[in-house]
Structure formats: structure tokens, C-alpha cells
C-alpha positions as CSV (number, residue, x, y, z in Angstrom):
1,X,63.2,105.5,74.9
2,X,64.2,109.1,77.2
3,X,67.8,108.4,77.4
4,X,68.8,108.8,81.5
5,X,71.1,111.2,81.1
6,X,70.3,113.5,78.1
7,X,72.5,116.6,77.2
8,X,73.7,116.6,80.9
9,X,77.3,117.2,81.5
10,X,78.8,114.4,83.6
11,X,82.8,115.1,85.1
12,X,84.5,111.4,86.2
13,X,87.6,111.8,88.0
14,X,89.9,108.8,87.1
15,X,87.6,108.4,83.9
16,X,90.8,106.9,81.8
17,X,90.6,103.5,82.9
18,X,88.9,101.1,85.1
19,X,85.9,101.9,86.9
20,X,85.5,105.8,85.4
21,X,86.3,104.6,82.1
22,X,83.3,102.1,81.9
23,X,81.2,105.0,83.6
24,X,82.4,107.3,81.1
25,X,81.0,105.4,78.7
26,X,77.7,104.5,80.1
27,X,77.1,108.1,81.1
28,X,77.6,108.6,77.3
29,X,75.8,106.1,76.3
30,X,72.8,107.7,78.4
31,X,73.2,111.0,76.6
32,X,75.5,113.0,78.6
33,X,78.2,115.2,77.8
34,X,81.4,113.4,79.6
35,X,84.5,115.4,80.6
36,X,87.4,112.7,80.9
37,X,89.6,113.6,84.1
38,X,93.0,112.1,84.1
39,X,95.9,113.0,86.1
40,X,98.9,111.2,84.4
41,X,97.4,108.8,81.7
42,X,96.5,111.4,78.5
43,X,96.8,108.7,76.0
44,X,93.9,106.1,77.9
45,X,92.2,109.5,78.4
46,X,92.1,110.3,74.6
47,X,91.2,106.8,73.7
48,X,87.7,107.0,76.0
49,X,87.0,110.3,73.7
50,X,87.7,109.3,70.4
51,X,85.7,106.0,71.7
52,X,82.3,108.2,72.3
53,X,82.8,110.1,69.6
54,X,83.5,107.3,67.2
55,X,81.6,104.4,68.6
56,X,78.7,106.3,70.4
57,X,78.2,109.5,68.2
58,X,78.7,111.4,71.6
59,X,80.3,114.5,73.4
60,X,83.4,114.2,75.2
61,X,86.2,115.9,77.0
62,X,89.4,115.2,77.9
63,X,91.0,117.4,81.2
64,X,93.9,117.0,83.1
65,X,94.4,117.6,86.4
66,X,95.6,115.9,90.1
67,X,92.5,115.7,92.2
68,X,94.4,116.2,95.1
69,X,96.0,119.2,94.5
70,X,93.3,122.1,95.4
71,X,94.0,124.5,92.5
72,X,94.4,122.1,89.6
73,X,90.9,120.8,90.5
74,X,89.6,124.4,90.5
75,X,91.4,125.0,87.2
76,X,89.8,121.6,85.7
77,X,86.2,122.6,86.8
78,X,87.2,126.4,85.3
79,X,87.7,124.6,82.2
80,X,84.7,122.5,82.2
81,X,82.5,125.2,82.6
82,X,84.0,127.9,80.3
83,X,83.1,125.2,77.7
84,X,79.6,123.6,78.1
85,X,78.6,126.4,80.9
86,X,77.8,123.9,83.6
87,X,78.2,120.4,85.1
88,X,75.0,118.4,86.4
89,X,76.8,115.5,87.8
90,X,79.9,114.9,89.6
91,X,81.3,111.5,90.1
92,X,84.3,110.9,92.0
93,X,86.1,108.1,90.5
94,X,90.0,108.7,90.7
95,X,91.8,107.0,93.6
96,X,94.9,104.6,93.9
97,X,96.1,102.0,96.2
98,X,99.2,101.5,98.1
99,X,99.6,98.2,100.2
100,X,101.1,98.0,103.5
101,X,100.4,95.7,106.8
102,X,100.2,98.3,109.3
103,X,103.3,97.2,111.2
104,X,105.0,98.5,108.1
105,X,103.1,101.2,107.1
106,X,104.7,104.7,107.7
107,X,102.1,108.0,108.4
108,X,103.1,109.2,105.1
109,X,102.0,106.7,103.7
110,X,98.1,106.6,105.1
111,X,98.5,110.2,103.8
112,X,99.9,109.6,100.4
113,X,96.5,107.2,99.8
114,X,94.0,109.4,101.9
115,X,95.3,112.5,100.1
116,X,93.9,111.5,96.8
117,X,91.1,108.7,97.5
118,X,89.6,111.2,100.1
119,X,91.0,114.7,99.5
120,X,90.0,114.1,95.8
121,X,86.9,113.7,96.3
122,X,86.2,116.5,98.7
123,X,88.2,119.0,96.7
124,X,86.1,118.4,93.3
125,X,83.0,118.4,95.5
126,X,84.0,121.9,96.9
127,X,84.8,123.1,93.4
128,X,81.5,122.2,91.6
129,X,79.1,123.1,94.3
130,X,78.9,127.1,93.3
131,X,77.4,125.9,89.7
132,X,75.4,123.1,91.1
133,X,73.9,125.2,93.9
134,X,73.1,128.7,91.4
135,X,71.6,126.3,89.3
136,X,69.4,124.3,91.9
137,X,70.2,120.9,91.1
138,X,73.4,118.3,91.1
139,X,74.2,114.8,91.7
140,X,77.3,113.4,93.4
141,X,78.4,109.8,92.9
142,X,81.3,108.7,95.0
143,X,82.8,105.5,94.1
144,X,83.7,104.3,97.4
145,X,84.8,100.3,98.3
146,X,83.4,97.9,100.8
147,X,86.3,98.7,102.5
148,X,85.7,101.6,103.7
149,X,82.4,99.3,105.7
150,X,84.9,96.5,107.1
151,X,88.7,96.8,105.8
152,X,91.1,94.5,104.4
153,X,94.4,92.9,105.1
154,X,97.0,95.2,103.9
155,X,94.9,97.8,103.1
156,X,94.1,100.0,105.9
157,X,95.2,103.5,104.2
158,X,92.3,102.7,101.8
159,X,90.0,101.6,103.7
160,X,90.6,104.6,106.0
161,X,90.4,106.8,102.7
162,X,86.9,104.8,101.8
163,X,85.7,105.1,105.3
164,X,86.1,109.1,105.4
165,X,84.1,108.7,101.7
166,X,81.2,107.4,103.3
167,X,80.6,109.5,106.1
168,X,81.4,112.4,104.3
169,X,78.6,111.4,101.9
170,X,76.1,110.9,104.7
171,X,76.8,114.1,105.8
172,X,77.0,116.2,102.6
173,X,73.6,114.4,101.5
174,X,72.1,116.3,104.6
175,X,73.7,119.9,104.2
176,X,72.9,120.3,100.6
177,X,69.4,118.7,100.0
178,X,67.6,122.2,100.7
179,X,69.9,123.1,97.0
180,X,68.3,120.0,95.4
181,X,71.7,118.4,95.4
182,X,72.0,114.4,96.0
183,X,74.7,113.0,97.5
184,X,75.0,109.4,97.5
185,X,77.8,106.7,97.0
186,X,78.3,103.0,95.4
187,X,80.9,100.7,97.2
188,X,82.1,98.2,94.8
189,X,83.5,94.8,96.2
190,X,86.3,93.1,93.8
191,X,86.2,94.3,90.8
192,X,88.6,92.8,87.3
193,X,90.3,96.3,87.2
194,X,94.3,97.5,86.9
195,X,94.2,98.8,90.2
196,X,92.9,95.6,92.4
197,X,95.5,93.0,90.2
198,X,97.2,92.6,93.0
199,X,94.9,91.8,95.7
200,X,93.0,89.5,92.9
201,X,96.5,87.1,91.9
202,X,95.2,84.4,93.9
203,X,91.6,85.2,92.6
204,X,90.3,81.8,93.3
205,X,90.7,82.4,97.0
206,X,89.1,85.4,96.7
207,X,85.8,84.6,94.4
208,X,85.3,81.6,96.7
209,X,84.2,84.1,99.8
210,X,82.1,86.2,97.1
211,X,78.2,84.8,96.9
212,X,78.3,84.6,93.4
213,X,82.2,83.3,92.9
214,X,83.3,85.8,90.8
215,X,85.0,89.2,90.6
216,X,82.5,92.2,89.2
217,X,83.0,93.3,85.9
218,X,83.9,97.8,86.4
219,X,80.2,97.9,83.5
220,X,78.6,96.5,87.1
221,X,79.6,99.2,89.1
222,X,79.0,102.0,86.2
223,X,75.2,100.6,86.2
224,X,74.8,101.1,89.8
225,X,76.6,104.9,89.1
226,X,74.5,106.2,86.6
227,X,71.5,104.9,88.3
228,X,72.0,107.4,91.3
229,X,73.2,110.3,89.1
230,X,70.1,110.1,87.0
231,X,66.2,111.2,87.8
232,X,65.6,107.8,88.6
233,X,67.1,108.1,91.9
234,X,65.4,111.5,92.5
235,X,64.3,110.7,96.1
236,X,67.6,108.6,97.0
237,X,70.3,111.0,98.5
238,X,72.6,109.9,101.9
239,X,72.7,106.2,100.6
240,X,75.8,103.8,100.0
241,X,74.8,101.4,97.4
242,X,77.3,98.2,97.9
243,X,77.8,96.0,94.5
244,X,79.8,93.1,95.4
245,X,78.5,90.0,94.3
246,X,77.7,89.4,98.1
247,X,81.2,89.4,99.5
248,X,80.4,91.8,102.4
249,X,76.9,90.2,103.8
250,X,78.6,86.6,103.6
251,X,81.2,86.4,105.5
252,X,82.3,90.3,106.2
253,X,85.3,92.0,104.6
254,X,88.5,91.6,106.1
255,X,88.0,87.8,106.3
256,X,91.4,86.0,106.2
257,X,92.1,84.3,103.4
């Protein structure tokens, strides 16, 4: 069987842990040369390399660098390329969380969350596009949330970050599909990962508003991620896939608890 993703290099931002980590590993798993990105966590980083390499007889690539800082991205891309030449799919993965009700919530920090959920994906996007438009073909996959569709309590910085996500996508989709690049998106509801813990501690609350009770597993969203970076989805550019178990055609995120 063709593997989906055969000696294609594949950059994750936030590929340590969580979501990018099980993406990481399925784009491996496909055949793809991973690069790692990790901004603080080098040892989780490592462990996803030595994991291909050991466990999957695959290529992979650990680089550091903070996706919202303009010039470390550029550096990280530099990297990339000066060692396998070029990068076929981009999927922007990193992004972090910082709750606040808005009545509490300062500008700064909207800004701290928007500057990395949002600003890292546009700033990775900018840097691979001169490759991925010489060479007449690219995929970008932005992990965005269901959030960014219809908010949550607490959450408005990321849900603002999300939103800017998904129209961005729309609208890069329709500027570079004459370069045979494909811009889409998948917007994940809850998933069992670090960075949604805290929103999940009273997880029974939660999974009862989700159509299928439970919290997705990050393998879900992965799926869902290297279907749209692969040929499958050749004629699929401009779209948000959501994967959430239901949650946001039910009853509509933002629901109180």
C-alpha cells in the first residue's frame, strides 16, 4: 500500500507534545520526513525523534525556535531547508492558552495568546511560501479549535486567536491556489491533551454536551491532519474540517456549563 505521505518533508510547529506530537508521528508513519518544532520543550522534542527513528524506521528532525518571533521562524525554516532542500507540508500546530473572563482580562493579555496562536501561524506560513511556491506545490494545515466558530467561557483570547485562524485560512486558500498551494484547517473540539487539563477537570460536565460523551483522543485530530495535507485532499483547499465528537452541532460552543 502507497504510503500518503512518502519522502515528503512535513514541519509541525508544537510537534513535542499533544496534538503535533501524535501528527508527528502519523505524518511519519505515512512516510514523510518530520521536522520537530519546539520552542521550550527540547527533551519531549527529542523523545518524538528517537520515537520515529526507533519505533517507525523514519526521518526526523528536531528545531527550535518561538513561532512568534519573526526571525527565529525564518532561521527554523533556513535550517529545514539547508538539510532536506525543501518542505511540502506545513502544519501549524504550536499554540498555548491563557484563561481569563473578560472582565479580568488585560489587552496584553489577548496579545500574549493571539501573538503566538495567530502570529505563529502566519509567520511560518510567510516563511515557507518562497519554497512552496518555486516549487509549485504545498499544503498548509492549521490546527485551529471550535472556538475560534463559537467561543468559550474564559477563553476569549483564544478563541479570538482561532477565529483570526480561520479566516485567514479562507483567505490564503484563495490567493495561493493559482501556486498549487492548499490551504485548509481542522478545528478540534475537547481533546485529552496537557494544554486543555484545565478546562477538562470537571470532564464529566463537559463530555455530557459532546454527541459521543467523550473527549477526542489528539491520534483523532492527527487523522483528520494528514488527510488534508496529503493527495487525497487534492481538490479540498479553503475548508475548516471540525472534529469534535459533535460538541459544536449539538448544543453550540460556549454553552454554560
Amino acid at each position: 500500500m502507497k504510503l500518503r505521505l512518502q519522502e515528503k518533508v512535513v514541519l509541525v510547529t508544537g510537534g513535542s507534545r499533544g496534538i503535533g506530537r501524535a501528527i508527528a508521528l502519523k505524518a511519519a508513519a505515512e512516510g514523510a520526513r518530520v521536522v520537530v518544532n519546539y520552542n521550550s520543550g527540547a527533551e519531549k522534542a527529542q523523545e518524538v525523534v528517537a520515537h520515529i527513528a526507533a519505533e517507525q524506521g523514519g526521518e526526523a528532525l528536531a528545531v527550535q525556535a518561538d513561532v512568534s518571533n519573526r526571525e527565529q521562524v525564518d532561521r527554523m525554516v533556513e535550517q529545514v531547508l539547508s538539510r532536506y532542500g525543501t518542505i511540502d507540508v506545513l502544519v501549524n500546530n504550536a499554540g498555548i492558552t491563557h484563561d481569563r473572563l473578560v472582565f479580568d482580562m488585560e489587552y496584553e493579555d489577548l496579545l500574549k495568546v493571539f501573538h503566538v496562536n495567530f502570529g505563529g501561524a502566519f509567520h511560518a506560513t510567510k516563511a515557507v511560501l518562497e519554497v512552496m511556491m518555486g516549487q509549485r506545490q504545498g499544503a498548509i494545515v492549521n490546527i485551529s479549535s471550535v472556538m475560534g466558530e463559537g467561543g468559550w467561557v474564559g477563553q476569549a483570547n483564544y478563541a479570538v486567536s482561532k477565529a483570526a485562524i480561520n479566516a485567514f485560512t479562507r483567505t490564503a486558500a484563495m490567493e495561493l491556489a493559482r501556486f498549487q498551494i492548499r490551504v485548509n484547517a481542522v478545528l478540534p473540539g475537547f481533546c485529552s491533551t496537557d494544554m486543555v487539563s484545565q478546562q477538562m477537570k470537571e470532564a464529566k460536565r463537559i463530555t455530557n454536551q459532546i454527541a459521543q460523551k467523550r473527549a477526542g483522543d489528539p491520534e483523532e485530530v492527527a487523522n483528520a491532519a494528514i488527510f488534508l495535507a496529503s493527495d487525497e485532499a487534492s481538490y479540498i483547499t479553503g475548508t475548516s474540517l471540525i472534529v469534535d465528537g459533535g460538541l459544536f452541532n449539538l448544543v453550540g460552543v460556549g454553552k454554560p456549563l
